[in-house]
N, C-alpha and C positions, 0 to 999 in steps of 0.2 A: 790478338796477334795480327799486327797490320803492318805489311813492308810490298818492297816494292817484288821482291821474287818469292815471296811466303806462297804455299800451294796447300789443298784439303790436307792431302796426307799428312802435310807438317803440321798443321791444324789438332789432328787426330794425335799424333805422337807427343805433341803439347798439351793437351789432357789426361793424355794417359802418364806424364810429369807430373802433373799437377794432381795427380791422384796419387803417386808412388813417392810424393814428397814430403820427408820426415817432420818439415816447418808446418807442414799443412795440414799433420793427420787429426788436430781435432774439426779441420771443416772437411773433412773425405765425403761427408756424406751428403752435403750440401754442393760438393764436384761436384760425385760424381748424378746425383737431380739433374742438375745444371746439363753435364755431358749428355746425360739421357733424353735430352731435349732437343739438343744442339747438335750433336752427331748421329748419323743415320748411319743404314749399313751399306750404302753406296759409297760414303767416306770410310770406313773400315777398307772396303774395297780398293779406293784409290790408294791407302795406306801399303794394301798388300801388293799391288802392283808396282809401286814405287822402288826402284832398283838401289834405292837408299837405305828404307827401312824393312823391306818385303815380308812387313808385317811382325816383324820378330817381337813385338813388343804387345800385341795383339793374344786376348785371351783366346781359349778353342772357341768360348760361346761366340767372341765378335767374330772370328773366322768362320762360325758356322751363318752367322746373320748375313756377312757379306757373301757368301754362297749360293744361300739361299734366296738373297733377291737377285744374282744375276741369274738364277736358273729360271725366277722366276719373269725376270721383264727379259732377258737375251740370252735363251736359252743356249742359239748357234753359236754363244762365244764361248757357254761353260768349259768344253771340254778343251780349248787353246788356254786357256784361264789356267785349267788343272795341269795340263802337261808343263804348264811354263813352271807352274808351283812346285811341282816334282822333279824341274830338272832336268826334262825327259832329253836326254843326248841324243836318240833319236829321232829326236823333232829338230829340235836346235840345240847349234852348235856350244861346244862347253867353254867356248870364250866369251860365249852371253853371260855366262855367271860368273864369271872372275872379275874376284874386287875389284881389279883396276878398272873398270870398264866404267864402274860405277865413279 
């Protein structure tokens, strides 16, 4: 996937197409190889932070991969990470999460 505003995240959610894709399910298994090569959990991560897809497409286990490397190389950003994930209205405001914003 090559353009001129294509970003990881869409990268990421373009795989995970390309695996849930009825034309493609006798080569799944040969994706998903391919995926498991070419996407890290730093890319899971930019997937979930992306206020387009914020991960919705993302299994628990890549949610747990991408977690677990920020905890592990930038631990100080985990827990702004978690609160944005969850929502937290007392962090930030709840017009961060409203579709339109997106």
């Amino acid at each position: 996937m090559q353009a001129e505003k294509t970003n990881i995240s869409d990268s990421v959610d373009l795989w995970i197409h390309l695996i849930e894709c009825a034309d493609l399910q006798t080569h799944e298994d040969s994706i998903q190889r391919r995926m498991s090569v070419a996407v890290l959990p730093i890319h899971y991560l930019t997937n979930m932070m992306n206020p387009k897809y914020v991960g919705k497409r993302l299994s628990s286990d890549q949610e747990n991969q991408a977690e677990s490397w920020l905890a592990s190389k930038h631990p100080k950003w985990l827990v702004s990470f978690l609160t944005s994930k969850i929502k937290d209205k007392q962090i930030y405001p709840p017009s961060m999460f409203a579709d339109d914003v997106i």
